[in-house]
N, C-alpha and C positions, 0 to 999 in steps of 0.2 A: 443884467442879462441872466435868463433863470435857464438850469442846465437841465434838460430832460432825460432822466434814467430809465435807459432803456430795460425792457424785463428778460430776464435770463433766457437764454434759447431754448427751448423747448426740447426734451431728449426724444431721440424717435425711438419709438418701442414696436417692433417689432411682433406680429402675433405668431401664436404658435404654430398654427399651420405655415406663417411665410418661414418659420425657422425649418421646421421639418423640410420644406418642401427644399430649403438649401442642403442641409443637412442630406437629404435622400439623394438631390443631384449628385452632391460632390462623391457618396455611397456608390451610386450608379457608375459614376465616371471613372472610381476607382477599381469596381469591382471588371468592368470593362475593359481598362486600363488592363488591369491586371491579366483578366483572360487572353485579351491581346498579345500580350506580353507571353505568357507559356504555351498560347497556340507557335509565336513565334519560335519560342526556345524547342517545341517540339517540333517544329518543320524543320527547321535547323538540324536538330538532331538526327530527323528519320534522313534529312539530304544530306547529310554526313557519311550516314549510314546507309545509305545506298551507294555513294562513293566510293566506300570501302567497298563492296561487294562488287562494284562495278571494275575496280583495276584491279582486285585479286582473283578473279574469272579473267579477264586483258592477261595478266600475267600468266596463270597457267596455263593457258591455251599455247601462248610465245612459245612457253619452256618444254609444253607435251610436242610442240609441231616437228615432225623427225627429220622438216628442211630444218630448221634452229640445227638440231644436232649435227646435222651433216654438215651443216657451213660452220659451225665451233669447229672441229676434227679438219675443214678446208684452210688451204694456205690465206688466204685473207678470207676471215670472217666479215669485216667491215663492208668488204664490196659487195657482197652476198646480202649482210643483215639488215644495213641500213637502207636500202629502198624497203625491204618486208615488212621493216619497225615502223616505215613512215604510212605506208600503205595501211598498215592493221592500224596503227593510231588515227589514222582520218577517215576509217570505214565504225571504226566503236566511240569515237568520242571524249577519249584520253587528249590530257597535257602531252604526256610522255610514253616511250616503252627506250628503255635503255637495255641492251642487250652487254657484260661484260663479262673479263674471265676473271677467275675464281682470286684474282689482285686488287678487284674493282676497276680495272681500266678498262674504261668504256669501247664497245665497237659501235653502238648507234647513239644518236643522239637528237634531239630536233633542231638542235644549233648546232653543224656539220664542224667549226670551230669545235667544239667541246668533245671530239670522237680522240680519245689519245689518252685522254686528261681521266684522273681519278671520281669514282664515282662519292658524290655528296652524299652520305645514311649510313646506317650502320646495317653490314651484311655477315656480322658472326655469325646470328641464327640459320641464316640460308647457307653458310659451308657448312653448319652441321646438320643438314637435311628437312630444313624445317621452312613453315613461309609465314611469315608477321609481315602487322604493316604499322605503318606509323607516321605522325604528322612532323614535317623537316621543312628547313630553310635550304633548299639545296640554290643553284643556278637558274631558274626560272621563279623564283619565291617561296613562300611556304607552300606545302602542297603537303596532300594526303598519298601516301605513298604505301607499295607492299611489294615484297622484294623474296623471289621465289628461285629454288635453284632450279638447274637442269642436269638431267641424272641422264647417265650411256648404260645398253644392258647391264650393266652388273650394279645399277642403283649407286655411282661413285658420281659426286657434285664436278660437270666438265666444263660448268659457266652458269652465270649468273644471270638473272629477269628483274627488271623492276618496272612497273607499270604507277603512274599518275596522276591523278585531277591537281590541279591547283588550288589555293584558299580562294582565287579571286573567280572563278571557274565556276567553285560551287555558290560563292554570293552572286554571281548573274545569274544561278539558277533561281536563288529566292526571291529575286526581284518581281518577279512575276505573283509569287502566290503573299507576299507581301503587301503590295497594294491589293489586291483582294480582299487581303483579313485586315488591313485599314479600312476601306468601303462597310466592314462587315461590324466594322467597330463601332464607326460613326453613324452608320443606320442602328443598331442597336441605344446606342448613347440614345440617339434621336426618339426611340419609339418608348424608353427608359422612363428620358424626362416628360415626354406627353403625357404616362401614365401617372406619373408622381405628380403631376402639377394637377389631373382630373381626379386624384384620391386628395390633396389637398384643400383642392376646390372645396369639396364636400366636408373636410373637416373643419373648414373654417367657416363655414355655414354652420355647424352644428355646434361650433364655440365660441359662435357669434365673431370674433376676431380677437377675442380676449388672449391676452398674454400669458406664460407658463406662468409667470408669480400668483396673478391672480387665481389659476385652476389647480395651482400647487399647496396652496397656503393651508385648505383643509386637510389635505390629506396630507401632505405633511406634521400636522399636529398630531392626526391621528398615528401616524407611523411612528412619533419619537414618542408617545402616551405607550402606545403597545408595545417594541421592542425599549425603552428606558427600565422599566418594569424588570425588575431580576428576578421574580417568582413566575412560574409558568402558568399562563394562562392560557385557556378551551373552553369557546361562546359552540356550542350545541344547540341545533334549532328545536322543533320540537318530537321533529322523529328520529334525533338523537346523529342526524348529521354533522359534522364540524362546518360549524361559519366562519369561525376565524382562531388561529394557533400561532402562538409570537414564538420568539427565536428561542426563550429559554423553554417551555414548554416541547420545543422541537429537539432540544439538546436532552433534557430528563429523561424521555422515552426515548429516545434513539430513533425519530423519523425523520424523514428524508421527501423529497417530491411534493406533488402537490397535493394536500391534501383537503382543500376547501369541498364540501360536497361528499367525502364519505364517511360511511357510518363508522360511528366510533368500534361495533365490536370488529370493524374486518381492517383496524390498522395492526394487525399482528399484537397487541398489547397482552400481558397474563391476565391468565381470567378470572383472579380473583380482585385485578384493579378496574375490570370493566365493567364488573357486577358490580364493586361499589359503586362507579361514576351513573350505572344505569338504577339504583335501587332508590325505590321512593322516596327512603329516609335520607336522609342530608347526613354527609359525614362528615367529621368535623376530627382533624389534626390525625387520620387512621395510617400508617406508615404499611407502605409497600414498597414492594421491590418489583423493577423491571431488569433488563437485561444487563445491566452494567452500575446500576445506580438504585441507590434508596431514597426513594422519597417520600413525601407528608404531604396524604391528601388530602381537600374540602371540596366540598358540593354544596350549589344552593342552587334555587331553582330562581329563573330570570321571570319576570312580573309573574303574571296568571294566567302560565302554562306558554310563555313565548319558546326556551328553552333551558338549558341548564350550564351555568357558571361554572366550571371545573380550575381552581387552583391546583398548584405544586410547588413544594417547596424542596430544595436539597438537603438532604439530609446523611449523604452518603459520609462525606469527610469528619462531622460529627458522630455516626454508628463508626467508622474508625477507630477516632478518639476516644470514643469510649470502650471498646475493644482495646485497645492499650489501656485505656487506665485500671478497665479489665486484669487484664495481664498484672498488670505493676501491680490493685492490691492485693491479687491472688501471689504471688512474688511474695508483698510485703506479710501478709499470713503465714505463707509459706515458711520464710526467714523468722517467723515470730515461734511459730509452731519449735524450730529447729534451734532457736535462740531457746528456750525453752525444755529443750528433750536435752540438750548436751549440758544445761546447769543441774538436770536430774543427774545425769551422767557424771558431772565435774563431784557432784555430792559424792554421790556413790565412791569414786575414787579415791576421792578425801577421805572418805568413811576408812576406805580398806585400808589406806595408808596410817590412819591413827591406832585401826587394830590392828598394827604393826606386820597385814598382809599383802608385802609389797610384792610380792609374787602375782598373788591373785590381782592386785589394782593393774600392773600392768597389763597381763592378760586382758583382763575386762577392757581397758582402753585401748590395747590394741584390739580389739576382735571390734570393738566400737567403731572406732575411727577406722578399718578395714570396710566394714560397712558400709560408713556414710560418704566413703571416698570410690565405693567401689562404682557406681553408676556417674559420679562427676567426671571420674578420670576417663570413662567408656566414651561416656557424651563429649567430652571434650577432645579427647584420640579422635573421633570419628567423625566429627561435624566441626568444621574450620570456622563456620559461618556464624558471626557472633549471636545476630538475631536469634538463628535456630536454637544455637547450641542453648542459649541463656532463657528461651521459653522453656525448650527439652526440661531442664534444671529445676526449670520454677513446677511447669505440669507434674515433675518427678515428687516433687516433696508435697506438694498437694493433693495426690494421688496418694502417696505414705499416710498424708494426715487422716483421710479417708478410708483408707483400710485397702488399697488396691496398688497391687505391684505393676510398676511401668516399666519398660524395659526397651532396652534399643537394640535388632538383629543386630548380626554379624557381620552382616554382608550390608552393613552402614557407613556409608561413607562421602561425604562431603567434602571439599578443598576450602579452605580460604581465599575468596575473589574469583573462583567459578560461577556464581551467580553471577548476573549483569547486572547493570544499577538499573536498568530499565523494569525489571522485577522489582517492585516497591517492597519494602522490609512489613510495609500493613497489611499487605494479601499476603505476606507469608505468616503473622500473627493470624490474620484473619483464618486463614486454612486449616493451620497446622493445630492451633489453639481450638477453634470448634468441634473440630476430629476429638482431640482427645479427649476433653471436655466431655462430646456425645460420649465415648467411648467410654469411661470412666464411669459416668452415669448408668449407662446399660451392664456395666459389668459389676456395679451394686447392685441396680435392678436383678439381674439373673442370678444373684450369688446365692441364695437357695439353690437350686438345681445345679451350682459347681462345686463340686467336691473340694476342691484348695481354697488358696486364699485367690480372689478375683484379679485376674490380669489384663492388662493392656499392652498390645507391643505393638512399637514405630519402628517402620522401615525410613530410612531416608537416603537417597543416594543419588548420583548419576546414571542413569541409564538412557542410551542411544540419544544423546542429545535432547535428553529432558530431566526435570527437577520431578523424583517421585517419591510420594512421600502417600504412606500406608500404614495405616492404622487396623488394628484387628484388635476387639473382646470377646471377652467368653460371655458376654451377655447370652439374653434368645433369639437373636440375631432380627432382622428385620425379612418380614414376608415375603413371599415372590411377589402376591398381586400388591403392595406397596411401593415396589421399586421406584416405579411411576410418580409418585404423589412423596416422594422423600425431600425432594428438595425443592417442595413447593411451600411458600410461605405457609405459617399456621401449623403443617404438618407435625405430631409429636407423638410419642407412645406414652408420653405423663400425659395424669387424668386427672391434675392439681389444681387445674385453669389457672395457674400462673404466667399464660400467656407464651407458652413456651412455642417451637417450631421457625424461628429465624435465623438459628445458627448454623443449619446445613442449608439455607436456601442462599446465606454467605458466602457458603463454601464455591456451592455453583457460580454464584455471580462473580468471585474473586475469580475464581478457574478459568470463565469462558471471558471476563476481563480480557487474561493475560494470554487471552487462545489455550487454554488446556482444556481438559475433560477430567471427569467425575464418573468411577466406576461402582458401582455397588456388588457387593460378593458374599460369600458366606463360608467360615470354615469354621470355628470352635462356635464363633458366633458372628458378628457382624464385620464385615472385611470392607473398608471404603479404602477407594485407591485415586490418588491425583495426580494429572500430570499434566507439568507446564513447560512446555518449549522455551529453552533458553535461547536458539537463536530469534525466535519469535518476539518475542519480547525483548532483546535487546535491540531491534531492528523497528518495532510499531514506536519505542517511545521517541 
């Protein structure tokens, strides 16, 4: 007996249009759903809220009518109030109107039983002359209620008002606009899915009936080719529009939106990275800076004249590092220079001491060591912050080797752990270190035309809740019409072509990083002044 194997079941696959066209119902039904739902909560609301309006006008009319007062001040109020109460409440509409004296004991009531008895709410506001209302479980149910005094000429509380709808009161009122806005739901749902199933119709004709896997597979490929890619890429057609910009190219420049379709020079980029991207020649590995970031750019151009390839690479976290290592062997010179002057120094000492002039050696040593301790102990007093204080140190003695006196004002002062950590220790290397650096430079530059020996002095302090830090030389200060063009890449006043002009376009980019600004000034000679919000920066990181 031979057994016949049967073949697998067949999976049903579903095309894309019949997925959307569920997907859009269940969308439709929700979004429906949903309107329904807050038209409800706002009928509700406004019938709530005409409730309220409706027994706190019932109320004060009760408490203004000067029969109420005449029959409070009469020997039985009861017999008086309660036909008025029951009359006014079946001519407006009210659950209730409870008329009592200023103890809560009711004289009206709608249940003729409950005339004696304490009234159910709370009525402190109303003896102290005031009228609120509010929703209570009294003896008729929950009910929306507002409870108003009655005042005798002389404005003194001589009894009580409380007027009421019920909870059940105001849901027989929505019953009414309720099924309406079902009717309103279910015709909409209806005319929802007519149109979703007639835009389906037509999609699945135009995708034959093919399933998402199969209409995904391309572009899928192409989406994890484009965004897998860690260097930023920019396909330029050939009138220089953007075709296509992946996620890290969107991250280097700092754009946002859509940007399929416009031209490269009007996405805000600097113009001297737009002139390379648009320049006939192909650039190969050229570092620029945009708003927040360094990068390294290339150009090629796509077949024969379709458009042009634009690469990017980061480059920011590397001009960093090397900005520190900067630092370190300007440091390590520094300490070499200084390792160096004090074994002059240790001689010299020795010297005097052998010519048996221990008067003079110590003098010389001290006045020495006077010196060399006199700007460490300043920078150290005044700047808490290690970072600062230990570039200050290094810039100082590297300034000395150079022939130019650095100096820190008076009015310097720094705490330890006043900065926030969200200020990175590299934009303050970055800053603070290119400042003096240009500074240093300009004030050899200028040293012909300065009478002394060439200075630089740093301010650095707290002021109004910002980190400022200000540098001034006596160089020949920097032009007015230059202002402009100071902190743009390339920019320099050396004429060495050693490539110089990125160390104040650092500055800026560090600055406007961490939300600060970059001032440029002029007093002996060039005055640059920075400043960065500490609470700003400890709040964006």
């Amino acid at each position: 007996m031979s057994v016949r194997t049967l073949p697998p079941p067949r999976r049903l696959v579903r095309s894309l249009a019949g997925q959307l066209f569920v997907v859009q119902v269940v969308i439709v039904a929700a979004v429906v759903a949903g309107g329904a739902v807050l038209a409800y909560l706002f009928t509700a609301d406004r019938t709530e809220g005409a409730a309220r309006s409706q027994v706190t006008a019932v109320a004060r009319a009760v408490a203004d009518s000067p029969s109420v007062r005449a029959a409070v001040a009469g020997p039985d109020p009861s017999a008086v109030l309660q036909p008025y109460a029951e009359q006014v409440r079946a001519d407006t509409g009210v659950s209730f109107i409870t008329v009592m004296d200023t103890a809560g004991v009711r004289w009206t009531h709608p249940l003729p039983e409950q005339i004696g008895k304490t009234f159910l709410g709370h009525i402190d506001w109303a003896l102290a002359g005031e009228t609120r209302s509010e929703t209570y479980t009294g003896t008729l149910g929950p009910s929306v209620r507002v409870v108003t005094p009655v005042l005798d000429e002389r404005r003194q509380v001589i009894a009580l008002v409380s007027a009421g709808i019920t909870v059940r009161s105001i849901t027989d009122q929505l019953r009414g606009p309720l099924l309406a806005l079902a009717g309103v739901a279910v015709a909409a749902l209806a005319v929802g899915g007519l149109g979703t199933y007639l835009a389906n119709s037509r999609l699945r004709r135009h995708t034959h009936g093919m399933g998402p896997a199969e209409l995904s597979h391309l572009y899928e490929y192409h989406q994890a080719t484009l965004h897998s890619v860690r260097e930023g890429l920019v396909l330029l057609d050939r009138t220089h529009r953007v075709v296509l910009c992946n996620d890290a190219a969107r991250e280097l420049l700092g754009l946002s939106g859509e940007l399929e379709g416009r031209p490269v020079d009007g996405l805000g980029l600097p113009e001297a990275l737009v002139a390379a991207v648009l320049g006939e020649v192909p650039v190969r590995d050229e570092v620029h800076l945009t708003a927040e970031r360094v990068v390294v750019l290339n150009t090629s151009t796509i077949g024969t004249g379709l458009g042009r390839a634009v690469t990017l690479r980061d480059h920011t976290e590397l001009q960093s590092l090397s900005g520190e290592l900067d630092s370190v062997k300007s440091f390590t010179e520094a300490l070499g220079a200084q390792a160096h002057e004090a074994a002059n120094r240790l001689h010299a000492v020795v010297s005097l001491i052998e010519l048996g002039r221990h008067e003079q050696a110590v003098e010389f040593a001290t006045a020495e060591l006077a010196l060399a301790q006199q700007l460490t102990d300043r920078v150290v007093a005044a700047v808490g912050e290690p970072v600062l204080a230990a570039l200050m140190l290094g810039k100082a003695a590297q300034a000395a080797e150079r022939g130019v006196e650095l100096t820190l004002t008076e009015d310097s002062r720094i705490d330890d752990g006043v900065l926030p950590p969200g200020l990175p220790a590299r934009d303050l290397i970055t800053v603070l270190g290119n400042l003096v650096d240009n500074a240093v430079d300009a004030a050899i530059a200028g040293a012909a035309d300065w009478p002394g020996q060439p200075e630089v002095t740093v301010t650095a302090r707290i002021d109004d809740g910002d980190l400022l830090l200000r540098v001034a030389d006596t160089g020949a200060g920097i032009e007015p019409g230059a202002v402009e063009d100071v902190f743009r890449r390339g920019w320099s006043t050396k004429q060495d072509g050693r490539g110089h002009g990125l160390g104040l376009a650092l500055v800026a980019q560090a600055a406007r990083r961490n939300g600060g600004t970059v001032e440029v000034g002029r007093e002996r000679g060039a005055v640059l002044t920075v400043r960065l919000p500490l609470q700003r920066a400890e709040v964006a990181r």
